[in-house]
PDB file of N, CA, C and O in Angstrom:
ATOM      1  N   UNK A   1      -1.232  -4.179   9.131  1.00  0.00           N
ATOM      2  CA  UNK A   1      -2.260  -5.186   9.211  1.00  0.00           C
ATOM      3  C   UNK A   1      -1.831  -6.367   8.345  1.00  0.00           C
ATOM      4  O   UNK A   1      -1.322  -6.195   7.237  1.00  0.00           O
ATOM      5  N   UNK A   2      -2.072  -7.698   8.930  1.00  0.00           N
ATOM      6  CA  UNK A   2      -1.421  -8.528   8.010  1.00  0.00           C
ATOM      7  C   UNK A   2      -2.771  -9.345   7.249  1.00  0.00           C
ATOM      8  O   UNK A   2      -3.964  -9.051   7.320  1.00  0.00           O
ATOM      9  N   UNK A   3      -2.362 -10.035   6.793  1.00  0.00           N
ATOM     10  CA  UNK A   3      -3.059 -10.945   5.408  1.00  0.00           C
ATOM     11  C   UNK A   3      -4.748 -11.261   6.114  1.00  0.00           C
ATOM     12  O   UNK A   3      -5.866 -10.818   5.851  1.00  0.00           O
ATOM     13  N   UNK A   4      -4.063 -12.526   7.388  1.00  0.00           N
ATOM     14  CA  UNK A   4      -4.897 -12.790   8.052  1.00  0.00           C
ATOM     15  C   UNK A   4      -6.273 -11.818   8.461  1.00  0.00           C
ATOM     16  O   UNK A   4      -7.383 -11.947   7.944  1.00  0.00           O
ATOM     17  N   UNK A   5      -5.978 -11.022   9.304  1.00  0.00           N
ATOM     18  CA  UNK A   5      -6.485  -9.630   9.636  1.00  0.00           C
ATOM     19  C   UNK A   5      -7.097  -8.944   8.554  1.00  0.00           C
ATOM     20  O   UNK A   5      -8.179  -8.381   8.720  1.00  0.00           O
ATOM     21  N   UNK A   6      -6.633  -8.938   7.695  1.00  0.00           N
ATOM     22  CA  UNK A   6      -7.469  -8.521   6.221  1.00  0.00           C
ATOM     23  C   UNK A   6      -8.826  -9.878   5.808  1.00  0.00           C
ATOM     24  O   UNK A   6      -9.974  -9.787   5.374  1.00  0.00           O
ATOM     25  N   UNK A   7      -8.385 -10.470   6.013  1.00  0.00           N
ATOM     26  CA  UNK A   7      -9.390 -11.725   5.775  1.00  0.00           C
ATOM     27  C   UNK A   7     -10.500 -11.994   6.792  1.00  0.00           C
ATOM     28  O   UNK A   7     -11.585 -12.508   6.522  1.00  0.00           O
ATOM     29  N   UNK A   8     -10.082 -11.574   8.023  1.00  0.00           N
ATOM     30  CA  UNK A   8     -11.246 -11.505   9.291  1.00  0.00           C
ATOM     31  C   UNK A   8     -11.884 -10.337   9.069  1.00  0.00           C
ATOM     32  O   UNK A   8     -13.073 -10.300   9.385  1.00  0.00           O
ATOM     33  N   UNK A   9     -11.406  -9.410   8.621  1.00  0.00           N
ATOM     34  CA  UNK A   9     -12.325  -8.341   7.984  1.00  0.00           C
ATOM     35  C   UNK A   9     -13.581  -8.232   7.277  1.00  0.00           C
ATOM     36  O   UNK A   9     -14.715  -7.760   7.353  1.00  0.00           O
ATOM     37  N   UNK A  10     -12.502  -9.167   6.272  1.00  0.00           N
ATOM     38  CA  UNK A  10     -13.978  -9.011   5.049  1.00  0.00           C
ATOM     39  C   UNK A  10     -15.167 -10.067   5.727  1.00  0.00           C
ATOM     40  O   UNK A  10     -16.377  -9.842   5.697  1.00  0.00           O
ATOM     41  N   UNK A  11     -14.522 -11.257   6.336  1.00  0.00           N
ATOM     42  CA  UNK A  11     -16.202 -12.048   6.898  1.00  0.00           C
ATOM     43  C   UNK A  11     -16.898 -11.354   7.674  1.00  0.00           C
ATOM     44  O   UNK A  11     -18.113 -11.162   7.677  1.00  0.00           O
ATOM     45  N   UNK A  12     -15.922 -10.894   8.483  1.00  0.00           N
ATOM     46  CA  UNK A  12     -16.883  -9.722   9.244  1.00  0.00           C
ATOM     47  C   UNK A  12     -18.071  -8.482   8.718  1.00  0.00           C
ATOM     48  O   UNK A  12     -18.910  -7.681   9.131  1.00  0.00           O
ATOM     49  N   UNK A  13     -17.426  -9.016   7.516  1.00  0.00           N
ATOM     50  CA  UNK A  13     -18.335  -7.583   6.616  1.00  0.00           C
ATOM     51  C   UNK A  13     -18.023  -6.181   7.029  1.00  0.00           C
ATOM     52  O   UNK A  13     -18.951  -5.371   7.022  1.00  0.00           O
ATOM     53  N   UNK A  14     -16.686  -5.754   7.429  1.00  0.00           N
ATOM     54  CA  UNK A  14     -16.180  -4.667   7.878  1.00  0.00           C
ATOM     55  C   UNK A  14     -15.407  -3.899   6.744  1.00  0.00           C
ATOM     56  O   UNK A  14     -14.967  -2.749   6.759  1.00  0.00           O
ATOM     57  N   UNK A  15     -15.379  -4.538   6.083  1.00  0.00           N
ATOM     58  CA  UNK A  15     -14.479  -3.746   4.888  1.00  0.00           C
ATOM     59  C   UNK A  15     -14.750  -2.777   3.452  1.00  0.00           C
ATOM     60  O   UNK A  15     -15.521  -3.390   2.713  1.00  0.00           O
ATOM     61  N   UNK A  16     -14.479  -1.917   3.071  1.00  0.00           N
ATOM     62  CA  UNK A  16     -15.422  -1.397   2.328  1.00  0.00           C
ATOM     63  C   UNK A  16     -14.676  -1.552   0.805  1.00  0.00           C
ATOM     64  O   UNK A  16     -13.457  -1.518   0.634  1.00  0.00           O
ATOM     65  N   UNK A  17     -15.751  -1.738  -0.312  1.00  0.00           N
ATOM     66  CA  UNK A  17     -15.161  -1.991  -1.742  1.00  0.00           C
ATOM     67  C   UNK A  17     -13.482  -1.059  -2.109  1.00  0.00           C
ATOM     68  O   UNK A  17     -12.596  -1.376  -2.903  1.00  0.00           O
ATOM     69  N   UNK A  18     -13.577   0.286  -1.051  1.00  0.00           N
ATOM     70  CA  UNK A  18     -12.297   0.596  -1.705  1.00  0.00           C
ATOM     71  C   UNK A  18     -11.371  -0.113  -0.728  1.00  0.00           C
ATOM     72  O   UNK A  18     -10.465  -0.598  -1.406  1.00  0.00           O
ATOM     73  N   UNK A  19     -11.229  -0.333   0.283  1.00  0.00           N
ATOM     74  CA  UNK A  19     -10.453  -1.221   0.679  1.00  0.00           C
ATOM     75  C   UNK A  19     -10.184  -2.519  -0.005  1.00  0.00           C
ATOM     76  O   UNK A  19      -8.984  -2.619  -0.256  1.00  0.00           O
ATOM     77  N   UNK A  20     -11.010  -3.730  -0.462  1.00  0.00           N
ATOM     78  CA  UNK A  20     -10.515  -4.242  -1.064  1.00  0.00           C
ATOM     79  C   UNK A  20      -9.728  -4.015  -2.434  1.00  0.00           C
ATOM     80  O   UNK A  20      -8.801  -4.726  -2.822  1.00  0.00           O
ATOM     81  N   UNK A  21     -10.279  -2.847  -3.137  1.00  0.00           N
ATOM     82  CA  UNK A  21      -9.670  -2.586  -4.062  1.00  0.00           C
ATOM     83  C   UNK A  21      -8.069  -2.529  -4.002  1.00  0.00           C
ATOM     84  O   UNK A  21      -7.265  -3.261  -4.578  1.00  0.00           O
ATOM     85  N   UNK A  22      -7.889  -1.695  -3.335  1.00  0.00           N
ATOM     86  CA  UNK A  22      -6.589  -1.149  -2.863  1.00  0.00           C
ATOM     87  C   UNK A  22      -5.816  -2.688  -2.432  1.00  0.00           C
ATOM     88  O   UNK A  22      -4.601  -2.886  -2.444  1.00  0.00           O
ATOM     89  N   UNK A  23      -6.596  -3.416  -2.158  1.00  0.00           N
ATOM     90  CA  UNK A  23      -5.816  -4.930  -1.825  1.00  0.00           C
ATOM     91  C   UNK A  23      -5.149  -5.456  -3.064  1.00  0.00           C
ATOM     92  O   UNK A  23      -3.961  -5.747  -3.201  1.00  0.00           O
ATOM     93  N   UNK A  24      -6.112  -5.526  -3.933  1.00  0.00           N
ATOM     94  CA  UNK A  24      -6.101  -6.006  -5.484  1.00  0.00           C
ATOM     95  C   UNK A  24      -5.371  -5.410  -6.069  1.00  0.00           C
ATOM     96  O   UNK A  24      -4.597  -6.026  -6.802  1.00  0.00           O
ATOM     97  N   UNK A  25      -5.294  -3.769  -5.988  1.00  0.00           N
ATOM     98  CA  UNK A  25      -3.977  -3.034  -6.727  1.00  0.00           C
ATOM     99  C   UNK A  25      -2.480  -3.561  -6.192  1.00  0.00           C
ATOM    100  O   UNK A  25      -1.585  -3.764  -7.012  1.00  0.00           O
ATOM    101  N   UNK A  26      -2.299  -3.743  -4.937  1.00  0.00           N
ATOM    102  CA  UNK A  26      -1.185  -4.198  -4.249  1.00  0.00           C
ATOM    103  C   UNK A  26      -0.748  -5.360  -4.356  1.00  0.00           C
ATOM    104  O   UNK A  26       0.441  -5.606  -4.155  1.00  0.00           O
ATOM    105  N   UNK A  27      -1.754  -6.415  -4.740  1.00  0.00           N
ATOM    106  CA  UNK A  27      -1.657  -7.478  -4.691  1.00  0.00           C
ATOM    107  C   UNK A  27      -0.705  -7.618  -6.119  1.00  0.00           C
ATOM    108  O   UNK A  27       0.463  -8.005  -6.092  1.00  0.00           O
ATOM    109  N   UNK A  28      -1.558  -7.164  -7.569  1.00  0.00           N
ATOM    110  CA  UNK A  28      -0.574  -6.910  -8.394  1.00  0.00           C
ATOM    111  C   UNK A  28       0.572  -6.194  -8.932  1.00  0.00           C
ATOM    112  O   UNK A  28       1.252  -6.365  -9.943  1.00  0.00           O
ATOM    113  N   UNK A  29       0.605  -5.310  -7.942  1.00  0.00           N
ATOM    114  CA  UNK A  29       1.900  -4.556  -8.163  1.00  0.00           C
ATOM    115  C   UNK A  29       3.142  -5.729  -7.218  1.00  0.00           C
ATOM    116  O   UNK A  29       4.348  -5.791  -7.459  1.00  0.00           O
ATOM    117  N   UNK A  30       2.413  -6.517  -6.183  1.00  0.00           N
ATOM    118  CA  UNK A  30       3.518  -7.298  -5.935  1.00  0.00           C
ATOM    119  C   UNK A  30       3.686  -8.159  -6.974  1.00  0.00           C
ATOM    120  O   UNK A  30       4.760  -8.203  -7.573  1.00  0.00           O
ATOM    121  N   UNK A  31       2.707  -8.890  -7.282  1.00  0.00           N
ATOM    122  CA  UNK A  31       2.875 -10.026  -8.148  1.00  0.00           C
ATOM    123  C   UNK A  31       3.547  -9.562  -9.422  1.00  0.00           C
ATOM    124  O   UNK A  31       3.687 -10.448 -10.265  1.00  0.00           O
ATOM    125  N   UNK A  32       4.112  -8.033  -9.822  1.00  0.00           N
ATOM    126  CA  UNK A  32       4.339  -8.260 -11.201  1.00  0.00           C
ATOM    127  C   UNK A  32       6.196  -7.637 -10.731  1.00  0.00           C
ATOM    128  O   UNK A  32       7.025  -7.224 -11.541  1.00  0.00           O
ATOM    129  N   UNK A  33       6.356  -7.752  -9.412  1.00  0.00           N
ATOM    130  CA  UNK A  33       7.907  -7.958  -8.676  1.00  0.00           C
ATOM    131  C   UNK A  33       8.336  -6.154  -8.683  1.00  0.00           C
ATOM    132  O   UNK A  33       9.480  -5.744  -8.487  1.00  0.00           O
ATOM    133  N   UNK A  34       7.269  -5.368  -8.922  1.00  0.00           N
ATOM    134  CA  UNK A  34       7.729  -3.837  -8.899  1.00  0.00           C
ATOM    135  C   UNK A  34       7.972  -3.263  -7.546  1.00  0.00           C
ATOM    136  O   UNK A  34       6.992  -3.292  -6.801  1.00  0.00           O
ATOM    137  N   UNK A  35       9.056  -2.754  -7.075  1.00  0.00           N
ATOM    138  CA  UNK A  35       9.395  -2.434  -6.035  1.00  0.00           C
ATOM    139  C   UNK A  35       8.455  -0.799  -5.240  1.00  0.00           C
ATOM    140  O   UNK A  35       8.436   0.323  -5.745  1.00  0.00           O
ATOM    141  N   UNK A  36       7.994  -1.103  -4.320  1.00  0.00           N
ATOM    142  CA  UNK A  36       7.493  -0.040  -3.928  1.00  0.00           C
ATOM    143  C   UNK A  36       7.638   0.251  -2.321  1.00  0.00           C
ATOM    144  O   UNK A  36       8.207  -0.630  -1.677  1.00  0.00           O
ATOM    145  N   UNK A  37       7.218   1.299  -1.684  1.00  0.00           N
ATOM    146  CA  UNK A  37       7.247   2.037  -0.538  1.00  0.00           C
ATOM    147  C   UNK A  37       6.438   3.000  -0.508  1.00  0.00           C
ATOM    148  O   UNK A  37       6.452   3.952  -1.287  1.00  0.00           O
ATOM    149  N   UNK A  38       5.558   2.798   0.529  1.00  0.00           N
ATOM    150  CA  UNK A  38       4.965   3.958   1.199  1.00  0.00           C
ATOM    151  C   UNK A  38       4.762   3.980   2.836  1.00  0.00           C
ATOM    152  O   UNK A  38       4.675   2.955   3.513  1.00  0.00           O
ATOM    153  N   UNK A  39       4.710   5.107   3.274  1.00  0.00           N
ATOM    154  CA  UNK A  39       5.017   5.124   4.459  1.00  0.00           C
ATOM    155  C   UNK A  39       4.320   6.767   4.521  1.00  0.00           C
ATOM    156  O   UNK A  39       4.085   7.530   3.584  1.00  0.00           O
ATOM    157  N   UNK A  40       4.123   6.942   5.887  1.00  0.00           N
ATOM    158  CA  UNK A  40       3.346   7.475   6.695  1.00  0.00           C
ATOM    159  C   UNK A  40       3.404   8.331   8.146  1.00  0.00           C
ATOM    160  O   UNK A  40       3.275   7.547   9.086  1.00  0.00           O
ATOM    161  N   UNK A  41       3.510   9.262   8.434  1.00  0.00           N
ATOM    162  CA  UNK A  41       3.505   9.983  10.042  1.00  0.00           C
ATOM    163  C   UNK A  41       2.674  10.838  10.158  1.00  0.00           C
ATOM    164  O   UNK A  41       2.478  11.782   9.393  1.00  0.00           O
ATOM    165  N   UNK A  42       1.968  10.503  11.386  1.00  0.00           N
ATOM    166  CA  UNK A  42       0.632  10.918  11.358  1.00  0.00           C
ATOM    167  C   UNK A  42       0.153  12.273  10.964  1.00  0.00           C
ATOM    168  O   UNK A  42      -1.028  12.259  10.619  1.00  0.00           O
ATOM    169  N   UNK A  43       0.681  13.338  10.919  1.00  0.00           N
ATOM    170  CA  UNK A  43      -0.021  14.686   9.802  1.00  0.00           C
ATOM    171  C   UNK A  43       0.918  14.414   9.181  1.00  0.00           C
ATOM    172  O   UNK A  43       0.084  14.687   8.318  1.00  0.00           O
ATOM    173  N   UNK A  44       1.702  14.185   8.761  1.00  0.00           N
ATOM    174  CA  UNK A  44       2.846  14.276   7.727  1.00  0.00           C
ATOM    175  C   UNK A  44       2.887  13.899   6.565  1.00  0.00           C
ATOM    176  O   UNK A  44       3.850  13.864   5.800  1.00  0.00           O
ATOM    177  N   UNK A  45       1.609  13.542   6.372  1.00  0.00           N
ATOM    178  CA  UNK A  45       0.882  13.017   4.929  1.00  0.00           C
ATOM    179  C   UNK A  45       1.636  11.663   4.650  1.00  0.00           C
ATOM    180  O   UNK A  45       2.257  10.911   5.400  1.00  0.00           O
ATOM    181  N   UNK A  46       1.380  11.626   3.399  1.00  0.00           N
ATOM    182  CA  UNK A  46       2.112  10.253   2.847  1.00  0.00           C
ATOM    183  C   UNK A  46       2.644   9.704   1.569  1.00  0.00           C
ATOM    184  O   UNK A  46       2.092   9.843   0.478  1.00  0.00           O
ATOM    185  N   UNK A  47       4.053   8.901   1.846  1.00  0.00           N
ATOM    186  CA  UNK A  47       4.810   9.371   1.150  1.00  0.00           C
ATOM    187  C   UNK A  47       5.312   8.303  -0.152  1.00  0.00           C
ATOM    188  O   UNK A  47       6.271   7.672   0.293  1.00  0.00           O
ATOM    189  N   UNK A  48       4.983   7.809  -1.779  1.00  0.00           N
ATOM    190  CA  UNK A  48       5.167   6.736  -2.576  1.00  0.00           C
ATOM    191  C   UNK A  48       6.198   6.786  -3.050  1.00  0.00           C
ATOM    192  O   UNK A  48       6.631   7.838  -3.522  1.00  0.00           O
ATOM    193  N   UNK A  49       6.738   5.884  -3.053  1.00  0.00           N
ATOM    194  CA  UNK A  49       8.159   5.677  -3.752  1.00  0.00           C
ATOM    195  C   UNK A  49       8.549   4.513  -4.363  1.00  0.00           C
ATOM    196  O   UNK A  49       8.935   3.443  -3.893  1.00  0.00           O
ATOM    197  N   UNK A  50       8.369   4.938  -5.615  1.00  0.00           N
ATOM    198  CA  UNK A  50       9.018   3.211  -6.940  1.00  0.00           C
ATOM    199  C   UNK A  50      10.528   3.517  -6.262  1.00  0.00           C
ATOM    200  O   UNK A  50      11.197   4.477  -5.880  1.00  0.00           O
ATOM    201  N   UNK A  51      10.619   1.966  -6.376  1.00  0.00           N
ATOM    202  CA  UNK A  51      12.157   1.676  -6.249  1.00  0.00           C
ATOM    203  C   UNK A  51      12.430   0.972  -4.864  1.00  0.00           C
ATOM    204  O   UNK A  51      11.449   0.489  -4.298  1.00  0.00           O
ATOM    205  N   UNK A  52      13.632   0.870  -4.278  1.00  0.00           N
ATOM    206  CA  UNK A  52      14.058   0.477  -3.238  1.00  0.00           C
ATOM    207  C   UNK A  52      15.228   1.172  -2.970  1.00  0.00           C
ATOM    208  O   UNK A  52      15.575   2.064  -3.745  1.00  0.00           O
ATOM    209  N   UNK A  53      16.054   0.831  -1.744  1.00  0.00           N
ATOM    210  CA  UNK A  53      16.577   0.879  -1.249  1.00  0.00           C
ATOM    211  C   UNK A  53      18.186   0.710  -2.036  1.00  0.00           C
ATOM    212  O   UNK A  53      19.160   1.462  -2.073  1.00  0.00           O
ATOM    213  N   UNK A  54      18.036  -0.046  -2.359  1.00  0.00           N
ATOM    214  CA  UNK A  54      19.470  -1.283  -3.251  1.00  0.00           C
ATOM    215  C   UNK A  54      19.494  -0.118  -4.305  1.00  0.00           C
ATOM    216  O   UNK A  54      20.414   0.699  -4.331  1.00  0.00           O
ATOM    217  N   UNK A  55      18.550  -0.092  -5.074  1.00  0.00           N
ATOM    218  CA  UNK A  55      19.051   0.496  -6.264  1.00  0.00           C
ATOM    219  C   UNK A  55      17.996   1.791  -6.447  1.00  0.00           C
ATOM    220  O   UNK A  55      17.397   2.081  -7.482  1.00  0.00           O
ATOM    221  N   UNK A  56      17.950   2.291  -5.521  1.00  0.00           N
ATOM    222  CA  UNK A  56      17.465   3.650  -5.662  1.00  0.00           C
ATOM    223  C   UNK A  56      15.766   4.048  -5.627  1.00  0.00           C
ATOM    224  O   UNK A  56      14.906   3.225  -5.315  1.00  0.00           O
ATOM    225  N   UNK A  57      15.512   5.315  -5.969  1.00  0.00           N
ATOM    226  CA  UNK A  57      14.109   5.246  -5.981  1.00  0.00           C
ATOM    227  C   UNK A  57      13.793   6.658  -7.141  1.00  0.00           C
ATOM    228  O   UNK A  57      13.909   7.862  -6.916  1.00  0.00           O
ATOM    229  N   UNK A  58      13.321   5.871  -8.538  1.00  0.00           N
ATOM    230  CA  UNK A  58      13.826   6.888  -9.606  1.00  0.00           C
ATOM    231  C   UNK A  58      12.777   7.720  -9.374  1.00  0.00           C
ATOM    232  O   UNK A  58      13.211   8.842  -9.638  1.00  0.00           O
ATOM    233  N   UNK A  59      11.018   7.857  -8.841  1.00  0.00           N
ATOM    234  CA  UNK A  59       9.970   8.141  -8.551  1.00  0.00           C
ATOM    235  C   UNK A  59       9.400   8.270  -7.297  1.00  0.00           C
ATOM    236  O   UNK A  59       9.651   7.444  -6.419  1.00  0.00           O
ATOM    237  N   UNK A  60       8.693   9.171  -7.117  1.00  0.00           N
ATOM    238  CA  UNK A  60       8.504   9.762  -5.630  1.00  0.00           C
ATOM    239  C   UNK A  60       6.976  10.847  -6.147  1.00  0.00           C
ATOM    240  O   UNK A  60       6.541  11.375  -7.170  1.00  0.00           O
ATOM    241  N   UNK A  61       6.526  10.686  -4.376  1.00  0.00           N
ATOM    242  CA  UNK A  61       5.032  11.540  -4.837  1.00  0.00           C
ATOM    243  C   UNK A  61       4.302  11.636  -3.422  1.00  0.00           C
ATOM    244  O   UNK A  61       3.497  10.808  -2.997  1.00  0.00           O
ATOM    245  N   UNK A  62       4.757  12.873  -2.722  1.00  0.00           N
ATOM    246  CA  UNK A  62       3.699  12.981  -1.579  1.00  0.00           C
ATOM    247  C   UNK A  62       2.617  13.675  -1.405  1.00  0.00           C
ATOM    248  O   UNK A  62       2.570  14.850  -1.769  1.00  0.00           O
ATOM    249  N   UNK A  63       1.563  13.048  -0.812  1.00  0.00           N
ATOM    250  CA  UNK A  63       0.347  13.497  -0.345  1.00  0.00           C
ATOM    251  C   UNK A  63       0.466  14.088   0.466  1.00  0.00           C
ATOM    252  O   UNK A  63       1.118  13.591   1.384  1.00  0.00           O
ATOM    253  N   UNK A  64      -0.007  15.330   0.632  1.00  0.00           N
ATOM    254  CA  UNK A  64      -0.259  16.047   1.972  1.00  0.00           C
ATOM    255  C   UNK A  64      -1.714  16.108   2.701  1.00  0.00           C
ATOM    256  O   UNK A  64      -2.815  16.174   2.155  1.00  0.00           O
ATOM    257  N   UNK A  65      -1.380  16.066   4.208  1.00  0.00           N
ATOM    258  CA  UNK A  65      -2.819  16.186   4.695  1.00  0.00           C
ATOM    259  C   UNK A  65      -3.895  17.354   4.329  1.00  0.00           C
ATOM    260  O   UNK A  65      -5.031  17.317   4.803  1.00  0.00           O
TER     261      UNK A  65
END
């Protein structure tokens, strides 16, 4: 979902406080340049990872369904 789409949301009044929250956490974990990943398949729970690609990923942590 992109930025936009997040923003037609909230006028819509479709969005719920933890959703934005979760915006606000993301928002500063970008803004403070920390590399992250998460990703997802549909029962396959889901999966966080500090780091990247380039230089590794020293932290990891999956959720299961």
């Amino acid at each position: 979902m992109n930025r936009n789409s997040l923003l037609s949301l909230r006028q819509n009044g479709d969005m719920t406080g933890d959703v934005e929250e979760l915006e606000q956490e993301l928002q500063k974990i970008y803004d403070s340049e920390i590399n992250i990943s998460i990703g997802w398949f549909w029962d396959g729970g889901i999966t966080l990872r500090l780091g990247d690609e380039m230089n590794g990923f020293p932290a990891a942590y999956r959720a299961q369904p």
